[in-house]
N, C-alpha and C positions, 0 to 999 in steps of 0.2 A: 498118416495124413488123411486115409482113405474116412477114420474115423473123425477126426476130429472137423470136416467135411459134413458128415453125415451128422450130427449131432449139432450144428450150426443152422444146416436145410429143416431138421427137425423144430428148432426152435423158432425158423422165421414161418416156419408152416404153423404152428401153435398159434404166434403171434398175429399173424394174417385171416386165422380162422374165429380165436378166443374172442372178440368183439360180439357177432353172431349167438357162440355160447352163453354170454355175458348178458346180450339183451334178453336174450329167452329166462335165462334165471330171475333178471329186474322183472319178466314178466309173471313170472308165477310169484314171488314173493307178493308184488302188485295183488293177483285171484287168491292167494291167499290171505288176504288181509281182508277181502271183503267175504270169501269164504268161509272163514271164522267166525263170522258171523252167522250166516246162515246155519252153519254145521252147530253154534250152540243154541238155536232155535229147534233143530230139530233132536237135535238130544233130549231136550225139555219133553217135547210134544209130535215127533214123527217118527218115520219109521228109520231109520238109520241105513238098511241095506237097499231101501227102494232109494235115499239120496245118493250112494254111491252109485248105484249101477246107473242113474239120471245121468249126473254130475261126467261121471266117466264117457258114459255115451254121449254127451255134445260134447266134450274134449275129442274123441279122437274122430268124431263126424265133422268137427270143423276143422284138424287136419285133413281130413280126408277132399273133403271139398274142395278147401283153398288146394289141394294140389291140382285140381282136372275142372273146376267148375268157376265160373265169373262170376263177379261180386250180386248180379241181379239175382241169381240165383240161389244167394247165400242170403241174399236178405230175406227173402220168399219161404228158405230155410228159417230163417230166423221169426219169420210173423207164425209161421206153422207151428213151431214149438212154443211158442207165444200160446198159442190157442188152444193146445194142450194144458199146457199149466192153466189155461182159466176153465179149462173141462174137468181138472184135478181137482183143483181146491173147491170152485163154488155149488157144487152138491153137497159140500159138507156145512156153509154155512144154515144157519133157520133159515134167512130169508130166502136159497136157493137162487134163481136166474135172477128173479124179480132186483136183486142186488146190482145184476151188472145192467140192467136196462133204469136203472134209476141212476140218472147223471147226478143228480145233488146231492146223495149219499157218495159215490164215487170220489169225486171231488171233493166234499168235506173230509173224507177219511184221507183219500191222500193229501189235503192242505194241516189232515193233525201229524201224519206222519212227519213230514218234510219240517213240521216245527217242533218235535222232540218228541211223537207218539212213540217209545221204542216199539218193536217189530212184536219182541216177547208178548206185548199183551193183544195180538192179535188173536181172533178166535183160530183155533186150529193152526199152530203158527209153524209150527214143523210141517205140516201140509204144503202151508202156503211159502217157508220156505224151499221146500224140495219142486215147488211150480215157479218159481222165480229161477232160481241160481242155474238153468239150462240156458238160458240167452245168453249172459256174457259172459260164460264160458266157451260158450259155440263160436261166437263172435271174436273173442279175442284169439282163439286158437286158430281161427281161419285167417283172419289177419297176421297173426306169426306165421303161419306157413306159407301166406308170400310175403315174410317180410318187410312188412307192412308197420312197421313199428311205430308208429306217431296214432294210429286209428284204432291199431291195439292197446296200446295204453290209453286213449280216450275213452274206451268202452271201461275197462278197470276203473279210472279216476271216477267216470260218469256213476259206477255201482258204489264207488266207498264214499264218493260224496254225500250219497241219497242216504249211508247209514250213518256218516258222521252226521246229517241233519234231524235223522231219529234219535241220536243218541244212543246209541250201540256200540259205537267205537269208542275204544278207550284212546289217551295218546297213544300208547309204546305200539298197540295196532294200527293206529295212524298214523304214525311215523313210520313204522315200517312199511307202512302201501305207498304213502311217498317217497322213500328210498326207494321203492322197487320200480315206481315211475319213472324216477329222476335219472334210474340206472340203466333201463329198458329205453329213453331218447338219447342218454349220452352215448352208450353204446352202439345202439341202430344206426346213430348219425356215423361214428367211426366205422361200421361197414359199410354202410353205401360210399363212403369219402373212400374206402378203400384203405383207409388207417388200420396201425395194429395195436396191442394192447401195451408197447409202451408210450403211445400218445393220451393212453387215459388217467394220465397222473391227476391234472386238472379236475376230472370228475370226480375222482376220489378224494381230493381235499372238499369239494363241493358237497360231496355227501357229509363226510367227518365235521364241515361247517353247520350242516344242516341238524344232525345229532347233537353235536354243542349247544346250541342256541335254542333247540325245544327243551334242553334239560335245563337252562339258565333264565328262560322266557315264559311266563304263565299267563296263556290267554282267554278268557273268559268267552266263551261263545255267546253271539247274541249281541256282544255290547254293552250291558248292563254290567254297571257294578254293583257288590256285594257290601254292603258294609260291615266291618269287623264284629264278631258279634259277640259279648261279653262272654266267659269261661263256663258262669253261672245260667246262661240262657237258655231258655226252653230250646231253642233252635238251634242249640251248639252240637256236632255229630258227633265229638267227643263225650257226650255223655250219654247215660243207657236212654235219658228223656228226647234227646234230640237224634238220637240214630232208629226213635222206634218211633215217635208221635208226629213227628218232624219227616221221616219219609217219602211221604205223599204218594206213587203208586209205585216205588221200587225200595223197596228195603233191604239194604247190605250188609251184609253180616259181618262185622269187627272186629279187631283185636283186642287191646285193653283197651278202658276204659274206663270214664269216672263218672261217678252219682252227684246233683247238685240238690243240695238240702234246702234252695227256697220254696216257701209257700205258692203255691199256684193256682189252689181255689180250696173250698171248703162246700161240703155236700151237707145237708136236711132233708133224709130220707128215713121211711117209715121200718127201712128192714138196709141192714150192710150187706155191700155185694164188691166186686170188681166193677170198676168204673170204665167202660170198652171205648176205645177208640175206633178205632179199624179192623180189618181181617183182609190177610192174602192169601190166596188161592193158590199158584203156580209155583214152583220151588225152583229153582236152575240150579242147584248143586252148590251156589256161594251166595244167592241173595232171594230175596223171594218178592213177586209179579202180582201185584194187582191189577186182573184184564177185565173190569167194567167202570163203568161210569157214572157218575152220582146225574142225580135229577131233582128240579124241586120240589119239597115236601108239597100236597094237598092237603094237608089232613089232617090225614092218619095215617096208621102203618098195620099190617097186615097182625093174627094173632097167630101165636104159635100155639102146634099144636102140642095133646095131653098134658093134664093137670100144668097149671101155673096159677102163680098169686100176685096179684096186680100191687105193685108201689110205687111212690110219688115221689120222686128225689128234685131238689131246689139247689142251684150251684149259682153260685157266686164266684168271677174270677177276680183275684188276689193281684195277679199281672196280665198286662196280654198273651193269652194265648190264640191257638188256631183252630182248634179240637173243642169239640162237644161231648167230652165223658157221660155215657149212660151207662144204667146197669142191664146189661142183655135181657130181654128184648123189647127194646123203644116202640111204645105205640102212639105216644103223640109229642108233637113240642109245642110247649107256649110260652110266650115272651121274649122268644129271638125268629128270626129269620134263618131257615135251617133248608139244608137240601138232603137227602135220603144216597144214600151208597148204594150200588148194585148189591151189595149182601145185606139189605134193607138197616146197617147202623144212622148213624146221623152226625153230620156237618155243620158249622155254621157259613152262612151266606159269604157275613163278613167275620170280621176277628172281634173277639171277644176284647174287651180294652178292663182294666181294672176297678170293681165294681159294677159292672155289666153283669144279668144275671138269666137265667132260663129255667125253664120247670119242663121234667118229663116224666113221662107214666111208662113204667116199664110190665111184661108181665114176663115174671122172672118161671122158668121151670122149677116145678115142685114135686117132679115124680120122685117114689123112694127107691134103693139100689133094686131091690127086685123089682121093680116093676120095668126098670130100664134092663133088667136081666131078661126080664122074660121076654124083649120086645123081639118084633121077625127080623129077617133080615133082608125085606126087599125095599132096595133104595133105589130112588126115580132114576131113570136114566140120565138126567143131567147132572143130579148129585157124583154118581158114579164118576162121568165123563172128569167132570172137573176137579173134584178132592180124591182122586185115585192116583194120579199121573205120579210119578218119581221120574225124574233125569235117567234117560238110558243108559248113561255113563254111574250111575250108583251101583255100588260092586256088589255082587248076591251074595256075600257074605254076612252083608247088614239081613237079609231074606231069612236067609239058614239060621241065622246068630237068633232073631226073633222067634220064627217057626221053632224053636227050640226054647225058647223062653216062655212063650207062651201055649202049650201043649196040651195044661191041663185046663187053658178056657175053652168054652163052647157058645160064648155069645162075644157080641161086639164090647159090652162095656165092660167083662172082664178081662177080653183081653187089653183092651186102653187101660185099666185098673193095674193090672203086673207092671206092664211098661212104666206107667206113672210111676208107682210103686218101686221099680228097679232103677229108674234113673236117680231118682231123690236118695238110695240108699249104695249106691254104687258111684254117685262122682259126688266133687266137691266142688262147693261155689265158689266163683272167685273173679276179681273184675280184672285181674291182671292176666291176661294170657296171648300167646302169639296164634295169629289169627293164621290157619293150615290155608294149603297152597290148593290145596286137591277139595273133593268133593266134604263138605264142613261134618254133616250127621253120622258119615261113614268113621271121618277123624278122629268127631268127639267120640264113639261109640267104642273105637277100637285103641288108641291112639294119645287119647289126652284124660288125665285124671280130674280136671277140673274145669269152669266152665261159669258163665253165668246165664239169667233165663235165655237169651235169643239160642245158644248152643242147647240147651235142653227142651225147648218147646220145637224147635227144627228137627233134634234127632227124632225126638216123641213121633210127630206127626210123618215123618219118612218111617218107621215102624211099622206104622199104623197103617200106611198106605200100600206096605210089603205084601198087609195081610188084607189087601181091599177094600177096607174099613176105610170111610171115607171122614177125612180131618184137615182141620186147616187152619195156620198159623195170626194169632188175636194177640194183638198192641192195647193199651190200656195205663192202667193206673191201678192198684191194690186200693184198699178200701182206706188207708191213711191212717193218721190218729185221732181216736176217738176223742170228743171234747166233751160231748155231753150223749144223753141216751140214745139221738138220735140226729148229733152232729158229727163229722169228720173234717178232720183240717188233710187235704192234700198236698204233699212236696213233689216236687222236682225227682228225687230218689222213690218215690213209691211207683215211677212207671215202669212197665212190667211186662213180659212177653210171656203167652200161654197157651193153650190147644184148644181149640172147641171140635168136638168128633160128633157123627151127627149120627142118632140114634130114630129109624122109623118108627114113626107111629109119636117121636116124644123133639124131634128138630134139635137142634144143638147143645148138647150139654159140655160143659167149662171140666177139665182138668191142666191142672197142673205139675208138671213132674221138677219142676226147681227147688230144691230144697228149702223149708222156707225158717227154719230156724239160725241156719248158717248165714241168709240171706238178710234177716233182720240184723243179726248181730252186725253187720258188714258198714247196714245203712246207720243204725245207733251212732254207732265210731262217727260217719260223715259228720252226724250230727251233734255231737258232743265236740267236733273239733273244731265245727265252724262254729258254735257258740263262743268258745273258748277263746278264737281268734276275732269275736267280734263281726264274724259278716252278719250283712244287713238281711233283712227280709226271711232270716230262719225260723222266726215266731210270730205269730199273732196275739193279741192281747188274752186267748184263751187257750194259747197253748203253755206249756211249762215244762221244764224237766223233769221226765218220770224214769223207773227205773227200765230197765226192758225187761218185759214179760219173757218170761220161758216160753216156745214152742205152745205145750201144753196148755197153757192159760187161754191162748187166742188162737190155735191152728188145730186142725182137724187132723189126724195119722195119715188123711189120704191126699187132701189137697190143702196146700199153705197156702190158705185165701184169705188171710185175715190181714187189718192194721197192723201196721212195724211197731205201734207206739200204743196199744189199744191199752187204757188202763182199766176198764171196766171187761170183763168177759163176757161173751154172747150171752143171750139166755138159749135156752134147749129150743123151744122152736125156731129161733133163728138158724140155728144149726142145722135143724131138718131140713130147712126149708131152701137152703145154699144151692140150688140149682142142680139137684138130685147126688151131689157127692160129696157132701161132709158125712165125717164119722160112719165111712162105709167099711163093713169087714174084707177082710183079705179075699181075695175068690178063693174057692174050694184048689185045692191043691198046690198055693202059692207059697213058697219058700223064699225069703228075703235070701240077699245076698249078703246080708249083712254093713250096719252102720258105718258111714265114713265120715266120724266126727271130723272139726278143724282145729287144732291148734289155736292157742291164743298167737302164736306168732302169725298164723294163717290170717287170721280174724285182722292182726293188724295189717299184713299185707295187703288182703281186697278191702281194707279201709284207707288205703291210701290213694291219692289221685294221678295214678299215672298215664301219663301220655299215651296218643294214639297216633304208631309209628307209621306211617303209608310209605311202602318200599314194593319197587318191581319186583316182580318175579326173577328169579334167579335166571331164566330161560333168556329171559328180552334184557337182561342186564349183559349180558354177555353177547348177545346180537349185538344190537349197539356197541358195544365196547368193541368187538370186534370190526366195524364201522370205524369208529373210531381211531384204533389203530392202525387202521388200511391206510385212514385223508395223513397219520403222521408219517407213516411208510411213504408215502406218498411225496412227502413234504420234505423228508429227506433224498428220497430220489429223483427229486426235481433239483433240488438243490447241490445234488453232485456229492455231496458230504457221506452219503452210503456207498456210492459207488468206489470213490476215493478211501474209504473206509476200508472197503470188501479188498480192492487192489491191494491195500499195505498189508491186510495179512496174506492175499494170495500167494505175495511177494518172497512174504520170508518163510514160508512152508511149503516143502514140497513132498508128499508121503510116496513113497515108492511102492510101480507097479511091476513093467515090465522094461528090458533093456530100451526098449522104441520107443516109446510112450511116454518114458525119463526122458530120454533125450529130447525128445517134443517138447516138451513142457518146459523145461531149462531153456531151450532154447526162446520161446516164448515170452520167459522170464526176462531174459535179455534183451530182447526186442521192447521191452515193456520200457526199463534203464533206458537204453538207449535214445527213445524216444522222449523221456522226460528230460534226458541231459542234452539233449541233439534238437531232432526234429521226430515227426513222424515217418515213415518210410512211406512214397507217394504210391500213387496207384500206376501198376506196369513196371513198375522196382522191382524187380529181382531182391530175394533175401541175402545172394551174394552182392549183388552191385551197390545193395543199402549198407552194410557193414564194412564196405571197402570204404565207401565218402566219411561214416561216421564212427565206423569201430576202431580199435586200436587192437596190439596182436593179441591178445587174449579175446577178447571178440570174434577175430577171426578164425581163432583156433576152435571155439564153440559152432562157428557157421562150418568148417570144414567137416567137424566130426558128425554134423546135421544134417548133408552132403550122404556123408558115409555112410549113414543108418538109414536114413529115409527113400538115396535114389538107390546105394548099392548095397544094400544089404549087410551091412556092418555093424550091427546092432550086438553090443558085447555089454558084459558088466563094465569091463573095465573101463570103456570110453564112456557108459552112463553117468561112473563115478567122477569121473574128470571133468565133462560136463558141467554136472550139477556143482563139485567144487568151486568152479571155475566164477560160476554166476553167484553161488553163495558169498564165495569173496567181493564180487561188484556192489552184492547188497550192502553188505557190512562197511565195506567203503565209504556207499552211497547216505548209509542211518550217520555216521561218523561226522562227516560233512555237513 
């Protein structure tokens, strides 16, 4: 008795306390959702052990406080750590103080923020997360510790709100900060009311509601809708042209994917090159960050330095686009309205509409391999700062795996040269592949055998960056098919992701490590099938079917920079002249890894168009699901139907422990019967004087021998057996009936 007693107090004590428990967990799921954020800003760009020891230190300073200290003084806490964070970060920006004493710089950056500036492209942004994330951490843990739960969770919603409005938050982490909200007031309200946690049924189908309805429900922030946008379009993220050109200052890296074979302009230029869109700086481990800002063109544009040869390229677009393909490096635009990009490429103002047309002067680098061999290696300190960084989270195996690969270069562009070199002859292209969960460069490197450019211009440049060498990932367009000596027809499938590594003394020179024979054969197939099947818009009056060129005809051994469709071959100076890397020798002590042809079945695979599957993470699929199955738990133990459930097998099992313990529990049993066929036994009933109004002799015989065991000490096998018979017979009776 003394037990079954004591295992009752224990359970109403659980249930009186668990509420309390229960809010504190809503509230750290709550700091963790806006956390996570922060925590993937400074992986990027800060220091990772100065954010914990921060982060930890206002956790346990704002319990500490809230236990001995009034809220005036927590706030005075709170403006002080304020002031620190802005002693932390702003020596790091250029402008220095002058920044925080300038109110209309302050306020326009935070009015970009609050309208989708994500966080990432802030200068220093691991800095400037590790001087933020100290206030309401301090705050909300001072507030839990005097349970305080309504001002606690206003400080959490107040931080996740500010980065769902940058655009940081994904759903499955925003839902999760509002579960962690929603469960942190249901809760806090059931402790102060004094409830216990079987009153929080209601909360839990509320959540389970809440999880339903954001998986069933898609809502566009902002307000705006999106119009459906054809399969074929430049802007569709399903294809390699709409997930690289299409962008704009955050580029995600994908899983499969398809090529669209329409025309989209046609270039008249004096020499073939790559046709450049953009360049990102910042890498985060799954997407990669552009953190500056275009401006409008004056002019002109700056010239790069060591040997270059000026050309004139004339583009006409086919359909509208949004992009101004140039051949690296733009030094003037005429006949559109153009704005200039922090990594000085070029923009149009507005959208280019079909038959719209622009002229620019590029002056392309024309040093030869040795002279980019012999160059120094002292690079500005801002080059450094900003094409060095890898995510701190990238594993030192990609480190060691390089340091080991490339042993026998001694300069920067032979060791970008191996790399290049090793990726094109070590994986294989392909548009079909499942997009890794974890850090992508490390995946592809270690993990997956094939890949198309975004996977091979992101490992490249995280190599590159292992070894200091400073490189940075370039969106684009290949040079197309050639039409005439000094025309190209651009498609939809010729855009292209590649590396630019920056070499002192000679500014950015282009390689490539995507395969680029494997790569054309992929784009042909597009192209052959959509003729075949009659879509619109895959030729121009001067394109035609030609055969595809072998590798050899139109690619270099070192970088596949040529036209998918080029039917005429370079001439030999063109070749030279490719931006110091066509037809360059192996560096001295470089051993291929050996050829990793495709299969024609290969060939037909990454020629075919398949979907691009977007699925949670296995991690938040199982949160959620577990959400989920709590509100059903939930739903049935409001409903009686588990409870009633759980009775009818308690009912008809009883496993054997001790002589005493049996007998309790039979006895129990009985009381259970009796109750369902009778009544309940009232409060201040005796267990004898209940079984005398409503038992019959066999009932009575189980209450005496309950008597026997429990007051006098009679506790035998044999009267267990009898017992328990006794009630088994009631059941069996009872199922019968």
């Amino acid at each position: 008795m003394s037990r079954l007693r004591e295992k009752f107090d224990t359970k109403q004590r659980f249930q009186a306390e668990s509420p309390w428990l229960f809010a504190l967990l809503g509230l750290f799921v709550l700091s963790w959702s806006y956390l996570s954020v922060l925590h993937r800003a400074v992986d990027i760009t800060g220091d990772m052990q100065l954010f914990f020891i921060i982060v930890t230190g206002a956790f346990v300073g704002g319990i500490v406080i809230g236990r001995f200290m009034m809220p005036l003084i927590a706030y005075l806490c709170a403006a002080f750590i304020a002031a620190g964070g802005v002693a932390l970060y702003v020596p790091t920006l250029p402008e220095g103080y002058s920044f925080v004493i300038s109110t209309d710089i302050l306020l326009a950056d935070f009015g970009a923020l609050i309208t989708g500036l994500s966080i990432l492209r802030i200068i220093n942004a691991g800095v400037w997360a590790t001087a933020v994330a100290p206030v309401p951490v301090f705050l909300t843990s001072y507030f839990a510790s005097r349970k305080q739960y309504g001002r606690a969770t206003s400080v959490g919603c107040v931080a996740l709100g500010f980065f769902i409005l940058t655009g940081d938050v994904d759903v499955t982490t925003g839902l999760i900060g509002v579960l962690g909200a929603a469960a942190t007031v249901g809760f806090g309200d059931l402790d102060h009311s004094g409830g216990n946690l079987s009153a929080a049924n209601a909360l839990a189908i509320v959540l389970a509601v809440i999880v339903v309805l954001t998986a069933t429900v898609s809502v566009v922030p902002g307000g705006e809708s999106h119009p459906v946008l054809s399969r074929e379009g430049a802007n569709d993220p399903q294809t390699v042209e709409g997930s690289l050109t299409n962008a704009d200052n955050e580029l995600s890296i994908q899983g499969s994917i398809r090529l669209s074979p329409s025309v989209r302009f046609t270039v008249e230029s004096d020499q073939q090159a790559y046709w450049r869109v953009g360049a990102y700086d910042r890498y985060t481990g799954s997407s990669w960050i552009r953190t500056v800002n275009s401006h409008s063109y004056n002019g002109s544009l700056s010239q790069p330095p060591g040997p270059n040869q000026n050309i004139r390229q004339t583009v006409r677009a086919k359909q509208p686009v949004n992009v101004m393909p140039a051949a690296w490096k733009p030094i003037s635009v005429d006949n559109h309205s153009a704005r200039v990009t922090g990594f000085e490429g070029v923009q149009p103002e507005t959208r280019l509409n079909a038959g719209d047309s622009y002229s620019v002067v590029s002056s392309v680098p024309a040093a030869s391999p040795e002279e980019l061999r012999t160059s120094s290696d002292d690079y500005p300190d801002e080059v450094l700062r900003r094409y060095t960084k890898n995510p701190g989270s990238t594993p030192e195996r990609v480190k060691e795996y390089t340091d080991k690969l490339t042993t026998n270069a001694n300069n920067s562009y032979d060791t970008a040269r191996i790399i290049e070199e090793h990726l094109q002859r070590s994986k294989n292209y392909s548009l079909d592949v499942q997009r890794p969960n974890d850090h992508i460069a490390d995946s592809f490197l270690f993990e997956m055998d094939r890949g198309y450019c975004t996977y091979f211009a992101t490992t490249m440049v995280t190599m590159l960056r292992t070894q200091d060498i400073p490189a940075r990932f370039v969106v684009g367009y290949t040079p197309g098919q050639r039409v005439d000596s000094n025309k190209w027809v651009v498609r939809g499938l010729d855009s292209h992701a590649w590396v630019e590594v920056y070499i002192p003394e000679y500014g950015w020179i282009k390689f490539d490590p995507t395969p680029g024979g494997a790569r054309q054969q992929a784009e042909q197939n597009v192209i052959e099938t959509a003729r075949s099947e009659g879509v619109p818009n895959v030729d121009t009056n001067e394109t035609e079917p030609t055969p595809t060129p072998t590798p050899d005809e139109n690619e270099s051994a070192g970088n596949g920079t040529t036209s998918t469709e080029t039917s005429t071959p370079q001439s030999e100076a063109q070749q030279q002249t490719r931006e110091g890397s066509s037809n360059n020798p192996s560096p001295p002590g470089f051993t291929p890894s050996g050829e990793s042809d495709l299969s024609d079945s290969d060939a037909d695979k990454e020629g075919g168009l398949s979907d691009l599957q977007i699925m949670l993470p296995s991690r938040d699929r199982m949160f959620l699901g577990t959400i989920v199955l709590l509100g059903i738990a939930a739903v049935v133990r409001r409903s009686g139907v588990g409870g009633r459930a759980y009775r009818e097998v308690w009912l008809r099992r009883q496993p054997r422990t001790d002589p005493e313990s049996d007998i309790e529990r039979a006895f129990e049993r009985l009381e259970y019967i009796l109750a369902r066929e009778h009544r309940p036994r009232r409060p201040g009933e005796t267990r004898k004087q209940y079984v005398r109004v409503v038992g019959d002799d066999s009932a009575r015989r189980v209450e005496e021998i309950y008597e026997r065991a429990v007051y006098g000490g009679e506790a035998t096998e044999a009267l267990a057996d009898e017992a328990i018979d006794i009630v088994n017979r009631r059941v069996r009776e009872r199922s019968l009936l």
